[in-house]
C-alpha positions as a Python dict, from the first residue, in 0.01 Angstrom:
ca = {
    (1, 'X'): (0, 0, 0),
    (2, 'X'): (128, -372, 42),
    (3, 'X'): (-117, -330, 406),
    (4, 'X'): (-417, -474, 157),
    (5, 'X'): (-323, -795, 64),
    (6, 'X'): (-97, -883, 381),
    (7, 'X'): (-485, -786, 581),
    (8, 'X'): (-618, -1010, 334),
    (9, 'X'): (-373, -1304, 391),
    (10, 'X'): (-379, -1271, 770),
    (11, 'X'): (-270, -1571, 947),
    (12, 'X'): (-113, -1767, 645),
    (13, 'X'): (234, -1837, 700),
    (14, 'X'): (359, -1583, 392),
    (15, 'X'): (183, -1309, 533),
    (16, 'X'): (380, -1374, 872),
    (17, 'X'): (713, -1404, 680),
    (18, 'X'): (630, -1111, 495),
    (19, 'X'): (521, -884, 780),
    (20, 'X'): (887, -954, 939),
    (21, 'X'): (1044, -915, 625),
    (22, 'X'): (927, -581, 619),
    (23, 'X'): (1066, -473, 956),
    (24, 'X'): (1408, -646, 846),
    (25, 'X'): (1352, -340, 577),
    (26, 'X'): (1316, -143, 813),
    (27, 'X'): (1555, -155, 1020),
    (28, 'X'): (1816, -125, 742),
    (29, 'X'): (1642, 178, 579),
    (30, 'X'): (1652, 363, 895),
    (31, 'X'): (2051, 281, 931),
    (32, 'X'): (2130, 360, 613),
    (33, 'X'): (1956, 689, 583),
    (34, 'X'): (2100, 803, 917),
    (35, 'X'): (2496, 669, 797),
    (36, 'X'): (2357, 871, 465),
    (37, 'X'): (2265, 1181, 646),
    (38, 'X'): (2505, 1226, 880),
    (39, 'X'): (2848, 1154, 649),
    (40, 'X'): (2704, 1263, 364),
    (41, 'X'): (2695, 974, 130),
    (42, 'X'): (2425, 978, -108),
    (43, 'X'): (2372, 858, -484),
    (44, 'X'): (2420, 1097, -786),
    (45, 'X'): (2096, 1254, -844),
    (46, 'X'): (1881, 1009, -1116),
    (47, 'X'): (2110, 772, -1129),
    (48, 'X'): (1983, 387, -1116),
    (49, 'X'): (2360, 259, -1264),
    (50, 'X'): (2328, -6, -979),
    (51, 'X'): (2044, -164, -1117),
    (52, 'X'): (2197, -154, -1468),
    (53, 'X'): (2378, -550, -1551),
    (54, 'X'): (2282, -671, -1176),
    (55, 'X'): (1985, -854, -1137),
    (56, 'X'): (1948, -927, -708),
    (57, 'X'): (1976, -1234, -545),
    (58, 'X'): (1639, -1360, -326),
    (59, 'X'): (1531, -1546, -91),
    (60, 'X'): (1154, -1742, -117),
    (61, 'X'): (1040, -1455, 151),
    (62, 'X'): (1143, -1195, -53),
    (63, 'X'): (1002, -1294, -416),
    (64, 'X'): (645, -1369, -187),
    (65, 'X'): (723, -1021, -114),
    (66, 'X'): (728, -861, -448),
    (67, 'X'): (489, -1111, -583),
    (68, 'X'): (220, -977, -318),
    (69, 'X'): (321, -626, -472),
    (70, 'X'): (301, -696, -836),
    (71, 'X'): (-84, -894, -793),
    (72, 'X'): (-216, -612, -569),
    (73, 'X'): (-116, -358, -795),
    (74, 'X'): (-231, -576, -1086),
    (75, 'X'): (92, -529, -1241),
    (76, 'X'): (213, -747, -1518),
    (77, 'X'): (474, -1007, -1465),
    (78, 'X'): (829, -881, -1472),
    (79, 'X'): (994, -941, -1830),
    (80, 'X'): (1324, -1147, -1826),
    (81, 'X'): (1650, -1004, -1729),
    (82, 'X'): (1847, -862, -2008),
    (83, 'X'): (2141, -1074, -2127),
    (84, 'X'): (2378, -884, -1938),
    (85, 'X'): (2198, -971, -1601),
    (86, 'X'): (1966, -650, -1583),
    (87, 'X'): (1732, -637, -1320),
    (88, 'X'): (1353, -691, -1474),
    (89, 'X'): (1228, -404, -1268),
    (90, 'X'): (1492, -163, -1369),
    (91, 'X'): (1289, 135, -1580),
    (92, 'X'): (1551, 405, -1708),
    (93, 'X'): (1278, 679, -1695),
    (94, 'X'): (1103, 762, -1336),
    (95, 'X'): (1365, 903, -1043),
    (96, 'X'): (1421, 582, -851),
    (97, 'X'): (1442, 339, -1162),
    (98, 'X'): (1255, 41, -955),
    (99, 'X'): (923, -54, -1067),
    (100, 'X'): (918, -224, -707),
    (101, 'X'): (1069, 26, -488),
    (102, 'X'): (915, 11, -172),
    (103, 'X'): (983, -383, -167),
    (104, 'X'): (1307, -405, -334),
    (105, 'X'): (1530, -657, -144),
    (106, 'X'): (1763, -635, 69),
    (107, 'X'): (2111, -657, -114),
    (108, 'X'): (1933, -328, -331),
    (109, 'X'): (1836, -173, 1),
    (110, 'X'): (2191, -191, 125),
    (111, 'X'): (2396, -132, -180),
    (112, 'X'): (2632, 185, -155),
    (113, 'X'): (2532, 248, 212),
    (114, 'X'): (2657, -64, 440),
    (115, 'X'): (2942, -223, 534),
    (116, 'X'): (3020, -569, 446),
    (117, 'X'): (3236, -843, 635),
    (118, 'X'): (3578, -877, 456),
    (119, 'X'): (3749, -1260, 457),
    (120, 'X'): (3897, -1190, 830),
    (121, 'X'): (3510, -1095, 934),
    (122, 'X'): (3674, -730, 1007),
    (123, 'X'): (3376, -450, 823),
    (124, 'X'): (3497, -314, 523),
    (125, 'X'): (3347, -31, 321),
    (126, 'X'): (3316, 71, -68),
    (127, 'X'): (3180, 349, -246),
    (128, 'X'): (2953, 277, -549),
    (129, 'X'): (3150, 356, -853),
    (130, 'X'): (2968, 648, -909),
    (131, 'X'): (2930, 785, -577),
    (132, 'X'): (3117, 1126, -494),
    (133, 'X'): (3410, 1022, -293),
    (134, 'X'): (3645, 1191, -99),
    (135, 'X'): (3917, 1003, -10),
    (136, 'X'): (3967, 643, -116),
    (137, 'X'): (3688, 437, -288),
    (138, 'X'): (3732, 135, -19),
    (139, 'X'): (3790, 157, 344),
    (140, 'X'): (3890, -55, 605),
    (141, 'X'): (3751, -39, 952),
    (142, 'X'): (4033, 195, 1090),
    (143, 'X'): (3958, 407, 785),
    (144, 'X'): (3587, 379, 852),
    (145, 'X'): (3670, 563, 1150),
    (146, 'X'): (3844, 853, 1070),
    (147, 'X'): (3643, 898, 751),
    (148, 'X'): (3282, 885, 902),
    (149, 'X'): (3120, 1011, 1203),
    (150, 'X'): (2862, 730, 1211),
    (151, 'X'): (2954, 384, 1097),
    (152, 'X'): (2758, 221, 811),
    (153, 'X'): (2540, -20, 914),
    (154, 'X'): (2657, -432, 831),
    (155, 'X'): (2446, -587, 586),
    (156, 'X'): (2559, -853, 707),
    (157, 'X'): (2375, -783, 1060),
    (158, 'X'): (2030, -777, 840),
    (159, 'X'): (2095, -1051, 611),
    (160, 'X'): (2139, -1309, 929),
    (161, 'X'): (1759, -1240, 1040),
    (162, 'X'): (1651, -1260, 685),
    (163, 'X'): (1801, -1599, 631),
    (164, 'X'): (1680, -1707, 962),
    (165, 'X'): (1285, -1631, 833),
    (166, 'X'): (1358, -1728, 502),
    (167, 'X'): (1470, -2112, 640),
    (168, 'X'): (1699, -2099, 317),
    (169, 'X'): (2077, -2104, 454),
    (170, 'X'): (2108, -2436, 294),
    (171, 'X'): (1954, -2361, -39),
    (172, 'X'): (2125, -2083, -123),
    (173, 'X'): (1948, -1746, -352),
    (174, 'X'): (1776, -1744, -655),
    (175, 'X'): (1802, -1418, -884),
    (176, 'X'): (1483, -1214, -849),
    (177, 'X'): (1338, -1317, -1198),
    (178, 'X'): (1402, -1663, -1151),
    (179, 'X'): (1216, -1699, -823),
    (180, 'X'): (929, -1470, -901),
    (181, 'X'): (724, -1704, -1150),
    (182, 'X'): (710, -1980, -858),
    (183, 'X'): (610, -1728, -620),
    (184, 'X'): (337, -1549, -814),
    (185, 'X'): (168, -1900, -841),
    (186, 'X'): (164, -1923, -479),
    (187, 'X'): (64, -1634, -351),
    (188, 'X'): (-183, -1542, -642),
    (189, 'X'): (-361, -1908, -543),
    (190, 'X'): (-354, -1770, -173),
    (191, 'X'): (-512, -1459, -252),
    (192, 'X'): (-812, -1593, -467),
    (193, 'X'): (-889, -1857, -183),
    (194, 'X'): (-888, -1600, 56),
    (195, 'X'): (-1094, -1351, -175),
    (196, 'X'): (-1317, -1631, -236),
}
């Protein structure tokens, strides 16, 4: 589906970026659906709470990313966030509750199902609030251990390459909806030049 316009932008610079964004995906969604499988960690069936007063933090690569998404599929722009932060792709009705879904970032990828470096850089591990749990709703690393047969994948490990494309260490995130508007612009001028 995004294949189309990244074919159509070949050789620019944000098709590049957005090429290895997608394998950065990648990667993580195979980890966490193999941690998910195998120690059966999964989200309540139609839930979407995560997406409910959270609106994600971007990098430039990543809004390209769902700007390329939104033009192709001649979507209309995303509405603001609510005021309590809601994320202004969230939709309460279909299963997944992501108008963007298949390029959601990364911190949405990752939410529920990876591990996060605590203040000594030791993994730590939480349960979504409204995850089944059996045990305690935050682990350590020695209780990582004993409580799962796989370990979750670090986001961590997956933001590092992400920054490293996104040339944005320095500059810090943007939430989703503010970065979007700047990015439509861009990549909707790159795709009528190269359509024209």
């Amino acid at each position: 589906m995004i294949e189309v316009p990244l074919s159509i932008l070949a050789g620019t610079s944000v098709a590049g970026a957005c090429r290895e964004l997608l394998e950065i995906y990648r990667g993580l969604d195979a980890e966490t659906e193999a941690f998910s499988a195998s120690c059966a960690v999964h989200c309540p069936p139609g839930c979407g709470r995560c997406c409910e007063g959270f609106s994600p933090p971007v990098t430039r690569i990543e809004a390209d990313l769902v700007a390329l998404f939104l033009l192709d599929a001649a979507c209309p722009p995303p509405r603001e966030g609510s005021a309590d932060g809601q994320c202004p792709f969230y939709d309460a009705i279909p299963a997944l509750h992501c108008a963007i879904h298949p390029v959601r970032p990364l911190i949405c990828r990752g939410f529920g199902f990876c591990a996060f470096g605590g203040k000594d850089g030791r993994p730590r591990f939480s349960y979504c609030r409204h995850m089944p749990a059996a045990g305690p709703r935050h682990l350590d690393a020695a209780a990582m251990r004993l409580a799962f047969p796989r370990q979750p994948p670090r986001l961590d490990a997956h933001y590092a390459p992400l920054m490293a494309l996104a040339h944005e260490a320095e500059a810090g995130q943007r939430t989703l909806a503010a970065a979007l508007a700047e990015s439509i612009a861009k990549v909707g001028s790159l795709l009528s030049y190269a359509r024209g």
